[in-house]
PQR file with spaces between the fields and no chain letter, atoms N, CA, C, O and H, PARSE charges and radii, in Angstrom:
ATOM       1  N    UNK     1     144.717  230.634  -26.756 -0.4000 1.5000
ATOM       2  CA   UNK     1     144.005  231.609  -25.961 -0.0000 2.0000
ATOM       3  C    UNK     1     144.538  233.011  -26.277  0.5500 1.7000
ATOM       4  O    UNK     1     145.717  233.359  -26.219 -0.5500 1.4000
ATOM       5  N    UNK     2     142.979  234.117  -26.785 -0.4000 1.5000
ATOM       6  CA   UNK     2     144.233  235.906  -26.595 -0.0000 2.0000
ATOM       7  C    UNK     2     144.692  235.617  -25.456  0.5500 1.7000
ATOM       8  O    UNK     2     144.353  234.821  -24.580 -0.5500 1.4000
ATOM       9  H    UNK     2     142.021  233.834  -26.832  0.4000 1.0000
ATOM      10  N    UNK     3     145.817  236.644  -25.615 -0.4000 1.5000
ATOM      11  CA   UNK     3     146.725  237.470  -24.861 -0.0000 2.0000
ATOM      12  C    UNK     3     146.068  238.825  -24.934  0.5500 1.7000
ATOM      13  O    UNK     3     145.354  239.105  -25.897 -0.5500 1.4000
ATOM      14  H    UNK     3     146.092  237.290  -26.327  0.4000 1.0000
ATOM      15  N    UNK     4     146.320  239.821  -23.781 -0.4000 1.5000
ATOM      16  CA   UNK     4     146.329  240.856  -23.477 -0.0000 2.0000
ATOM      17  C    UNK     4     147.337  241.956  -23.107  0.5500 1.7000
ATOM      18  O    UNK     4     148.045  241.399  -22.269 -0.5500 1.4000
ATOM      19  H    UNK     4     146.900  239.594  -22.999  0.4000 1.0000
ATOM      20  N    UNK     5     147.797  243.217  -23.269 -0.4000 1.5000
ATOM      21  CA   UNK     5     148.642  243.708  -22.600 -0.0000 2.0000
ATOM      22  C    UNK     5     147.905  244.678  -21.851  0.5500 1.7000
ATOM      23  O    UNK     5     147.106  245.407  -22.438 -0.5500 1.4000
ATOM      24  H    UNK     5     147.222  243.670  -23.950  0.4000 1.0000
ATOM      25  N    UNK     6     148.074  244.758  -20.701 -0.4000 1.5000
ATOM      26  CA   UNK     6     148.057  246.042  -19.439 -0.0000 2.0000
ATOM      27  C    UNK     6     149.266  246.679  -18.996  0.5500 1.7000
ATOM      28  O    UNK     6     150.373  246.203  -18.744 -0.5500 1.4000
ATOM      29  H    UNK     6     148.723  244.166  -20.224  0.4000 1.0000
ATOM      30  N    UNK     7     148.690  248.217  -18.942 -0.4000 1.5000
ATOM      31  CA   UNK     7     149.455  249.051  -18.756 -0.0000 2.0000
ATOM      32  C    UNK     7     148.717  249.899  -17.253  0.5500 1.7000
ATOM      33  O    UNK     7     147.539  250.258  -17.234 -0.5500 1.4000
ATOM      34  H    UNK     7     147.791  248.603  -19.147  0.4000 1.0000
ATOM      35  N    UNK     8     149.492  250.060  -16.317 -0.4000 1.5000
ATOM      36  CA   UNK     8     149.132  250.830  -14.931 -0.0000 2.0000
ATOM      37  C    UNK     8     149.769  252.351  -15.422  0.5500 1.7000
ATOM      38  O    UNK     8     150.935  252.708  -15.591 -0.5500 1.4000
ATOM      39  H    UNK     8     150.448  249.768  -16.333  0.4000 1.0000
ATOM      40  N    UNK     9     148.533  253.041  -15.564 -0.4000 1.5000
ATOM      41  CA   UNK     9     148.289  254.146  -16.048 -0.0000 2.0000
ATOM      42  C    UNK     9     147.530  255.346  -14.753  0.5500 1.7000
ATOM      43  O    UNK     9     147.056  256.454  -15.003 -0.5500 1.4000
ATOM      44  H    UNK     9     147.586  252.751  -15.427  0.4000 1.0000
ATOM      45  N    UNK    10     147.582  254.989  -14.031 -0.4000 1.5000
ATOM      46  CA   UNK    10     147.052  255.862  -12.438 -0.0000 2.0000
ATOM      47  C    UNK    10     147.663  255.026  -11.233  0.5500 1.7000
ATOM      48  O    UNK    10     147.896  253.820  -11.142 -0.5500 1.4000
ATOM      49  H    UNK    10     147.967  254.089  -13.827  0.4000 1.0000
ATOM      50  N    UNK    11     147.807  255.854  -10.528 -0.4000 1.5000
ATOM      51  CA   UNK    11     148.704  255.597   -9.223 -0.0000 2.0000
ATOM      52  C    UNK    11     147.645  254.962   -8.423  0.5500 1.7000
ATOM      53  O    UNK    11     146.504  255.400   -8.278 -0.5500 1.4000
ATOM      54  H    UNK    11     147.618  256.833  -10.602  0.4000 1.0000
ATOM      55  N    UNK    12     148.141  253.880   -7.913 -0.4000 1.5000
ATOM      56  CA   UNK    12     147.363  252.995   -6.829 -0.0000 2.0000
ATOM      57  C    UNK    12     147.466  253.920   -5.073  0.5500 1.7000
ATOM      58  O    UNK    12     146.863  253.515   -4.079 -0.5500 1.4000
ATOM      59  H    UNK    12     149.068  253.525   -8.031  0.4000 1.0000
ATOM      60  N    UNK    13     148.299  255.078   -5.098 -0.4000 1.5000
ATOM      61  CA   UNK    13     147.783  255.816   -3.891 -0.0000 2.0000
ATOM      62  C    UNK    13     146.399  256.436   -3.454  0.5500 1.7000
ATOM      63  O    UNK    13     145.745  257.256   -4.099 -0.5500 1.4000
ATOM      64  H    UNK    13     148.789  255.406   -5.905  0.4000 1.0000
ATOM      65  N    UNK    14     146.056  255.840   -2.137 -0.4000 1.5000
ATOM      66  CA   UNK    14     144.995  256.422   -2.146 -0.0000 2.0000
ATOM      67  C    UNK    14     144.154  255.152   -2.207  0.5500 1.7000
ATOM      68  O    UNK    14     143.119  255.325   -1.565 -0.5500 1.4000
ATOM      69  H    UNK    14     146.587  255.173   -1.613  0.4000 1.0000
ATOM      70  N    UNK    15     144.205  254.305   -2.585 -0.4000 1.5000
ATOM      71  CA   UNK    15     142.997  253.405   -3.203 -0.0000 2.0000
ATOM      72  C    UNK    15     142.970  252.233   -2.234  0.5500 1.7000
ATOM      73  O    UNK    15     143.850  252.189   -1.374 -0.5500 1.4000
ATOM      74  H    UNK    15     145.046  254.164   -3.107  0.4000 1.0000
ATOM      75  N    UNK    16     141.943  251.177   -2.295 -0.4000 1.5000
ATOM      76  CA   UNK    16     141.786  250.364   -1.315 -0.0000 2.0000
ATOM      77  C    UNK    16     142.976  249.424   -1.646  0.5500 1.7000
ATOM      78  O    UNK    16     143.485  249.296   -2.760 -0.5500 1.4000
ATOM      79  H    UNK    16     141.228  251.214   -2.994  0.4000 1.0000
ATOM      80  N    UNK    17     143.427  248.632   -0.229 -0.4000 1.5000
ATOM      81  CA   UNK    17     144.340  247.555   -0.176 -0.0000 2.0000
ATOM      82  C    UNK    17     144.025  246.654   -0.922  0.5500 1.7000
ATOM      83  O    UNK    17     145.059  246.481   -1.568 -0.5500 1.4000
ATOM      84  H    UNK    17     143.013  248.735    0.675  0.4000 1.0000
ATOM      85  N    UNK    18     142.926  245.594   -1.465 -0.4000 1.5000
ATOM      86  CA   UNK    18     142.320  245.215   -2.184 -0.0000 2.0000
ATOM      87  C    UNK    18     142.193  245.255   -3.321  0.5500 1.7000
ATOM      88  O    UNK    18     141.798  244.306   -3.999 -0.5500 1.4000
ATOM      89  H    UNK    18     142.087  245.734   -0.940  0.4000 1.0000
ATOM      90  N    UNK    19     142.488  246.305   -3.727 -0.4000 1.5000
ATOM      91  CA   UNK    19     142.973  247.511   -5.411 -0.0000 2.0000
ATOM      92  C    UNK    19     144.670  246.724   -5.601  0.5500 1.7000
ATOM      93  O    UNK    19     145.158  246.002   -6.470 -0.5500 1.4000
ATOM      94  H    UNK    19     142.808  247.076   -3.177  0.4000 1.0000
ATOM      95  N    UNK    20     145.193  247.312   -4.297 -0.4000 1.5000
ATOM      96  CA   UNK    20     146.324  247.339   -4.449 -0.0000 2.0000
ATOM      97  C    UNK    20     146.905  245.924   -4.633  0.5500 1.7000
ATOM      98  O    UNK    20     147.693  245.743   -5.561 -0.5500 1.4000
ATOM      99  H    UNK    20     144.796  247.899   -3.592  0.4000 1.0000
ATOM     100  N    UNK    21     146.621  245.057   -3.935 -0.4000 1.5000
ATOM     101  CA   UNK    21     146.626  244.217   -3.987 -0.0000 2.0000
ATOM     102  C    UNK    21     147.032  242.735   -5.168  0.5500 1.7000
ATOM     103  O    UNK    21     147.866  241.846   -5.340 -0.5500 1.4000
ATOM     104  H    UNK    21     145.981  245.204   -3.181  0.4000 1.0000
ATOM     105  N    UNK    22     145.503  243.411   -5.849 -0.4000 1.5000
ATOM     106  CA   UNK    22     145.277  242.729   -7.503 -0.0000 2.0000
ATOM     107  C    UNK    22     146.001  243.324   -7.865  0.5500 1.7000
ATOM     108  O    UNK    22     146.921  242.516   -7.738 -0.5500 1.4000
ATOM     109  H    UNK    22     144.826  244.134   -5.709  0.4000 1.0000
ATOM     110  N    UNK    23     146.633  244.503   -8.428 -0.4000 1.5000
ATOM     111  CA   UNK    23     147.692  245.020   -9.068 -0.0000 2.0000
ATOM     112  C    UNK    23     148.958  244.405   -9.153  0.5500 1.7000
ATOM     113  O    UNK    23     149.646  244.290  -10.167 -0.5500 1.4000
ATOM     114  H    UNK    23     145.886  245.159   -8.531  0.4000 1.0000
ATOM     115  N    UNK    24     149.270  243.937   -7.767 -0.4000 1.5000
ATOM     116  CA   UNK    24     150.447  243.413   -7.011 -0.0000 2.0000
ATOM     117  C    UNK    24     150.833  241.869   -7.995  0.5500 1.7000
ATOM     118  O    UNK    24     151.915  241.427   -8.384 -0.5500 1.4000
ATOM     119  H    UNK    24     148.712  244.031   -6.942  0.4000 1.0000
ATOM     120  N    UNK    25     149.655  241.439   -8.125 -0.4000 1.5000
ATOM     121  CA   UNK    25     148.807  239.839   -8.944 -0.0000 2.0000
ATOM     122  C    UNK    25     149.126  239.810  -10.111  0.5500 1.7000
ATOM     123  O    UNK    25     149.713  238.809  -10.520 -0.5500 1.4000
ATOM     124  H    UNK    25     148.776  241.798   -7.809  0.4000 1.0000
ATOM     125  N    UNK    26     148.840  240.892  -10.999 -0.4000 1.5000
ATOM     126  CA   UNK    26     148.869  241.170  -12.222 -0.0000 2.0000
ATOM     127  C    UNK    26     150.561  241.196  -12.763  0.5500 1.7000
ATOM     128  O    UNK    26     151.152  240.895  -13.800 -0.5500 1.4000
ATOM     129  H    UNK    26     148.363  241.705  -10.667  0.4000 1.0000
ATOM     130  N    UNK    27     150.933  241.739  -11.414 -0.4000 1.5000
ATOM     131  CA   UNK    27     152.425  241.878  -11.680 -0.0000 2.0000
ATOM     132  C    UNK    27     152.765  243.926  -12.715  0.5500 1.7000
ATOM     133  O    UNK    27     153.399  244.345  -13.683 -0.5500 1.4000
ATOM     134  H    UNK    27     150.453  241.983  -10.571  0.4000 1.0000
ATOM     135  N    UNK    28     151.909  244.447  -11.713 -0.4000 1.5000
ATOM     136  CA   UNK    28     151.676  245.644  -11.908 -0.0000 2.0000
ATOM     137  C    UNK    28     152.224  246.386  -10.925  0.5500 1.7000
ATOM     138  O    UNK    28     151.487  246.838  -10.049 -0.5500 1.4000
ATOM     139  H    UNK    28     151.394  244.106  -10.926  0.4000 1.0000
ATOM     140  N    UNK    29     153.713  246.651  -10.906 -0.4000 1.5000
ATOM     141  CA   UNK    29     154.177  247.129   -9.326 -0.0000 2.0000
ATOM     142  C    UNK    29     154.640  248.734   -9.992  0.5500 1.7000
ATOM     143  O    UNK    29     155.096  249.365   -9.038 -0.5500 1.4000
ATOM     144  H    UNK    29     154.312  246.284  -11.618  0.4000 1.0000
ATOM     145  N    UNK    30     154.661  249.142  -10.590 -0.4000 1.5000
ATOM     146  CA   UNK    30     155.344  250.856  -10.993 -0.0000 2.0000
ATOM     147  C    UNK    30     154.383  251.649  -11.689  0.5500 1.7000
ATOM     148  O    UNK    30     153.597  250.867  -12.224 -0.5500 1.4000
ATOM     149  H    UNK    30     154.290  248.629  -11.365  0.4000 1.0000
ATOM     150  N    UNK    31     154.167  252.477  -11.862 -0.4000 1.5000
ATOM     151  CA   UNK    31     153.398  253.748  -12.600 -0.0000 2.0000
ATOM     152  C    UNK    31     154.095  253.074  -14.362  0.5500 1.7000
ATOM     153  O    UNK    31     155.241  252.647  -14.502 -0.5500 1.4000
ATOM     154  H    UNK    31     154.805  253.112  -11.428  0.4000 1.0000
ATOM     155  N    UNK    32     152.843  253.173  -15.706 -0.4000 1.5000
ATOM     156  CA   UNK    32     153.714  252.867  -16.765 -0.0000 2.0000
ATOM     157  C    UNK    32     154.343  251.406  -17.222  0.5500 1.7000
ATOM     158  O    UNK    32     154.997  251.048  -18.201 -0.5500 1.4000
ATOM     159  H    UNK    32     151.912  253.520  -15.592  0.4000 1.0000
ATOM     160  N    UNK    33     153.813  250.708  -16.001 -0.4000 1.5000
ATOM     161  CA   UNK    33     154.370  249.358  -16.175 -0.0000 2.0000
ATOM     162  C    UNK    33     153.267  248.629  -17.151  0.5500 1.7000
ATOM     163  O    UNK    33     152.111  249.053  -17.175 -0.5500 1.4000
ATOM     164  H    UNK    33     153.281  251.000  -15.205  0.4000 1.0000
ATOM     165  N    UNK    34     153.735  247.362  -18.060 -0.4000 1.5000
ATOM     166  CA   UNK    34     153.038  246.741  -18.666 -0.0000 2.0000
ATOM     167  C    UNK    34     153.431  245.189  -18.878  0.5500 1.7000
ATOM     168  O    UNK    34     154.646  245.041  -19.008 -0.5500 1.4000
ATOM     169  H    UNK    34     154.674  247.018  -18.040  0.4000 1.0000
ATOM     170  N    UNK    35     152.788  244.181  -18.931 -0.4000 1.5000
ATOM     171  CA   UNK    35     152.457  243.230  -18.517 -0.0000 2.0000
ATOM     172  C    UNK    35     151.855  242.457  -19.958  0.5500 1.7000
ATOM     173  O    UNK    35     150.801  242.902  -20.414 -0.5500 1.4000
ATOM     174  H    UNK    35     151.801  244.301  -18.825  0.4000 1.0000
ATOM     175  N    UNK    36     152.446  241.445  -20.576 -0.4000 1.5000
ATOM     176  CA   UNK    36     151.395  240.470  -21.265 -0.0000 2.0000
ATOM     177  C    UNK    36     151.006  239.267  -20.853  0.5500 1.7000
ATOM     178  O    UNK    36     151.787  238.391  -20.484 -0.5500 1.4000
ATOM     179  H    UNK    36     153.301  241.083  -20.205  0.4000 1.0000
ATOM     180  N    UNK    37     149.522  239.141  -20.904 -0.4000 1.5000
ATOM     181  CA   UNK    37     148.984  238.063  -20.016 -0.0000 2.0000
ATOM     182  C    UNK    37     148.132  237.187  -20.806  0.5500 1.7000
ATOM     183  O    UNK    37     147.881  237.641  -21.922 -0.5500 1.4000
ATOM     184  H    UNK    37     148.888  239.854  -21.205  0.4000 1.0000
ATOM     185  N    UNK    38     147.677  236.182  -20.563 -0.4000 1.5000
ATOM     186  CA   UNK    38     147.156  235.306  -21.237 -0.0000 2.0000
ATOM     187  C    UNK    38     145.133  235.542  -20.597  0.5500 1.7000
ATOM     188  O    UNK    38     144.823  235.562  -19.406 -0.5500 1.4000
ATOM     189  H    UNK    38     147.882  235.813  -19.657  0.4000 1.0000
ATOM     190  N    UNK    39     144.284  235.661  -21.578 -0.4000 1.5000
ATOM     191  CA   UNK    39     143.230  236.387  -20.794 -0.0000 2.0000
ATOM     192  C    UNK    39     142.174  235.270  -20.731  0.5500 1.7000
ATOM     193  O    UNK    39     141.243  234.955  -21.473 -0.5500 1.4000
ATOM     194  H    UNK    39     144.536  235.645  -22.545  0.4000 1.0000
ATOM     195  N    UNK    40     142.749  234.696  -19.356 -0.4000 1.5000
ATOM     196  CA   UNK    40     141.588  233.666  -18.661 -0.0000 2.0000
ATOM     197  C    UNK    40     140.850  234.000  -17.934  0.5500 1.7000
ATOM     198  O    UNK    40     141.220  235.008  -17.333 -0.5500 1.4000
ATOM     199  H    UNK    40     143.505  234.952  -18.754  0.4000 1.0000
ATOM     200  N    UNK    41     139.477  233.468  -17.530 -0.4000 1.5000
ATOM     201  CA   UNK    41     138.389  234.101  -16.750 -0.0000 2.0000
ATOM     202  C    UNK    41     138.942  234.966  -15.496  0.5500 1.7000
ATOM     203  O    UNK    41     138.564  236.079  -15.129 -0.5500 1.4000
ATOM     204  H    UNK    41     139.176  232.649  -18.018  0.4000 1.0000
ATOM     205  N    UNK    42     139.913  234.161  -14.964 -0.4000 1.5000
ATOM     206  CA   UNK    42     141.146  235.043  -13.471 -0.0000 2.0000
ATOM     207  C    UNK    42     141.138  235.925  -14.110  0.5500 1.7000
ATOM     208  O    UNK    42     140.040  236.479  -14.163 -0.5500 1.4000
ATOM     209  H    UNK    42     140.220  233.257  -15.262  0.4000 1.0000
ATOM     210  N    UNK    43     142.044  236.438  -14.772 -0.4000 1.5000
ATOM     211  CA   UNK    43     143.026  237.695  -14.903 -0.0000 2.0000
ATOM     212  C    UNK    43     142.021  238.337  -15.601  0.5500 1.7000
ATOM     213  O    UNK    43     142.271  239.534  -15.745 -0.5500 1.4000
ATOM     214  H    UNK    43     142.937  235.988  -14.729  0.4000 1.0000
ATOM     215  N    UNK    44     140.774  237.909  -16.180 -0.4000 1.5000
ATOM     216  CA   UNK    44     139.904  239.134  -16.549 -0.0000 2.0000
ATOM     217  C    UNK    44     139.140  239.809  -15.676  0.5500 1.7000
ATOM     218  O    UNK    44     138.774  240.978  -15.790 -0.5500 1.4000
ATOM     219  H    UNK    44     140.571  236.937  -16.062  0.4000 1.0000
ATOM     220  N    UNK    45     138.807  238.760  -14.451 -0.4000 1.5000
ATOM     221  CA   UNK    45     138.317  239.406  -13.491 -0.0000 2.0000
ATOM     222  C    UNK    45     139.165  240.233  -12.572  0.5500 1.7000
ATOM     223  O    UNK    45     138.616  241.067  -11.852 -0.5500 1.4000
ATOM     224  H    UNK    45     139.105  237.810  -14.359  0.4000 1.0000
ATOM     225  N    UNK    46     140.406  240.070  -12.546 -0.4000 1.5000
ATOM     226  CA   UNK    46     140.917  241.095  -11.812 -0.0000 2.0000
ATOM     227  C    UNK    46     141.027  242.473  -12.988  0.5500 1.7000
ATOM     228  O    UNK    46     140.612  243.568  -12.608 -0.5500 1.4000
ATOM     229  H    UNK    46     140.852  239.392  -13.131  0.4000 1.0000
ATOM     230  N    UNK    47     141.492  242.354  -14.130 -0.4000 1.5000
ATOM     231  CA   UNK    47     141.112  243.243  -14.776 -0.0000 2.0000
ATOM     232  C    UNK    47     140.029  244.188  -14.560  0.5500 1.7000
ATOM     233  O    UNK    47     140.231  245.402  -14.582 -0.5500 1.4000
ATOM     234  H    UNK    47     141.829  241.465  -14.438  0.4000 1.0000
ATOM     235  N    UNK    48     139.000  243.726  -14.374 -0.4000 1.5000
ATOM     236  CA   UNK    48     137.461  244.347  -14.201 -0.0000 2.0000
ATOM     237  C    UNK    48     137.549  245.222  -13.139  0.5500 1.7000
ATOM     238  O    UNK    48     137.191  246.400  -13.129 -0.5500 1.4000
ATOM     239  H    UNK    48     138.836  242.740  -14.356  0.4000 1.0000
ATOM     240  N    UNK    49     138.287  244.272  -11.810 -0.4000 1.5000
ATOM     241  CA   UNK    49     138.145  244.955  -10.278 -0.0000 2.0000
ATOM     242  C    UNK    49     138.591  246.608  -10.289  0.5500 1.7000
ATOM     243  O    UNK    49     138.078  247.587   -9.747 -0.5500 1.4000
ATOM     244  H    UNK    49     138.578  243.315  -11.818  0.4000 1.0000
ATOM     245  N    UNK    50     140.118  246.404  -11.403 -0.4000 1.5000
ATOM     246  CA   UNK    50     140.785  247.851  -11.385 -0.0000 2.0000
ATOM     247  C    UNK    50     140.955  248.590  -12.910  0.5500 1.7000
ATOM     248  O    UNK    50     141.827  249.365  -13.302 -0.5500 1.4000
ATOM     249  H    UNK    50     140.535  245.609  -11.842  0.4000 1.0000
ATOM     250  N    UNK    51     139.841  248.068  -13.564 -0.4000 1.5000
ATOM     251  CA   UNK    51     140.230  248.749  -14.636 -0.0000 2.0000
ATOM     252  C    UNK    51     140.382  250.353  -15.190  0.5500 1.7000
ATOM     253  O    UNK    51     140.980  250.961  -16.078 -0.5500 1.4000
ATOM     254  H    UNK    51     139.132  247.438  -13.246  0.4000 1.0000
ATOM     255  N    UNK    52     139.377  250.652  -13.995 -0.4000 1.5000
ATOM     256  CA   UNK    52     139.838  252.137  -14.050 -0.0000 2.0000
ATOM     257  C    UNK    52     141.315  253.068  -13.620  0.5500 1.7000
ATOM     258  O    UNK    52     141.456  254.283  -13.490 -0.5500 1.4000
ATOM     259  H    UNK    52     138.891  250.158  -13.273  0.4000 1.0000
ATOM     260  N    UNK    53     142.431  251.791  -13.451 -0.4000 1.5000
ATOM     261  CA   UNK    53     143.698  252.146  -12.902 -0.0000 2.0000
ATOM     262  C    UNK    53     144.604  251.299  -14.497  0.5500 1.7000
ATOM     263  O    UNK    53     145.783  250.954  -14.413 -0.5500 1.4000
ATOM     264  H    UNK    53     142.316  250.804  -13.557  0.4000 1.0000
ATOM     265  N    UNK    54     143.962  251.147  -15.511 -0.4000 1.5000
ATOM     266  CA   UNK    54     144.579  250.292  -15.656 -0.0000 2.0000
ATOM     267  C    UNK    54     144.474  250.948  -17.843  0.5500 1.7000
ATOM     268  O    UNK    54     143.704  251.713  -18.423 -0.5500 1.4000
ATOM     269  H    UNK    54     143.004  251.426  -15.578  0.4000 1.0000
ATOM     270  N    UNK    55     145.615  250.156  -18.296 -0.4000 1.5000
ATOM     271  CA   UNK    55     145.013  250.404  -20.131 -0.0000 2.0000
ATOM     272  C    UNK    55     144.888  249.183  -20.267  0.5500 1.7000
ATOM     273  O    UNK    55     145.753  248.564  -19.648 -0.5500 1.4000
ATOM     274  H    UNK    55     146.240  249.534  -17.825  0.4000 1.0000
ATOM     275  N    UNK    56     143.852  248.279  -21.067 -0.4000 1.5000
ATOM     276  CA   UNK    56     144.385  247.318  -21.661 -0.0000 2.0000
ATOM     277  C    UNK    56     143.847  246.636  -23.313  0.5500 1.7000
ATOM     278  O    UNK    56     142.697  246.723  -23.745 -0.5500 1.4000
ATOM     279  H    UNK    56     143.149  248.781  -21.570  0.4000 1.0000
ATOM     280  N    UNK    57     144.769  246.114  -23.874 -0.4000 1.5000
ATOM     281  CA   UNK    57     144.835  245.955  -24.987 -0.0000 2.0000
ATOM     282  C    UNK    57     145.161  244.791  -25.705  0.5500 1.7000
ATOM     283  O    UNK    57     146.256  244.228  -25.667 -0.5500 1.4000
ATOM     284  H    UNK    57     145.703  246.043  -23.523  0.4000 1.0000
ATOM     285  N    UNK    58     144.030  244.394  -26.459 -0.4000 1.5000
ATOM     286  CA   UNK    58     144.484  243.151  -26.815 -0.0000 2.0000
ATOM     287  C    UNK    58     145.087  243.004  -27.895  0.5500 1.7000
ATOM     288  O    UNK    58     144.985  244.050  -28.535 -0.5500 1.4000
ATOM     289  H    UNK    58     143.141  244.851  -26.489  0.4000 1.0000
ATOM     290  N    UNK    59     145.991  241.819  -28.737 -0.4000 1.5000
ATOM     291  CA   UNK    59     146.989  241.469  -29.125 -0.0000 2.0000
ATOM     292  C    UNK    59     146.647  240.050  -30.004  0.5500 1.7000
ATOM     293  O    UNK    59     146.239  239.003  -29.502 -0.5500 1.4000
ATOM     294  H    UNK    59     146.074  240.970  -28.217  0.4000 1.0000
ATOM     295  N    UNK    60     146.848  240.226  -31.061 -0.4000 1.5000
ATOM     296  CA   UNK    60     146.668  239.331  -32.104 -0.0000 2.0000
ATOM     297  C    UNK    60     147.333  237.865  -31.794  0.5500 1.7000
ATOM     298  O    UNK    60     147.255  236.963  -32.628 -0.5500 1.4000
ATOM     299  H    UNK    60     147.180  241.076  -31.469  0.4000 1.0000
């Protein structure tokens, strides 16, 4: 299965609990933080929810 990396690139202040939340999921807790994940239907859909908080990049 790809892998993906995400990077939390905008501050979750301000934004719905729900936002915050999935972030929390992702294992996205700091400004700059990044994460490699394995990209199953889950984690793409949370992807989707916040991707405008979010970089991500996939990985050979």
């Amino acid at each position: 299965m790809k892998k993906i990396k995400i990077t939390l690139v905008k501050s979750p202040i301000d934004r719905p609990e729900r936002q915050k939340q999935t972030l929390k999921a992702l294992g996205l807790n700091k400004m700059n933080a990044t994460k490699e994940v394995e990209a199953t239907p889950q984690i793409l859909g949370m992807v989707r929810k916040v991707e405008h908080m979010i970089l991500v990049e996939e990985l050979a």
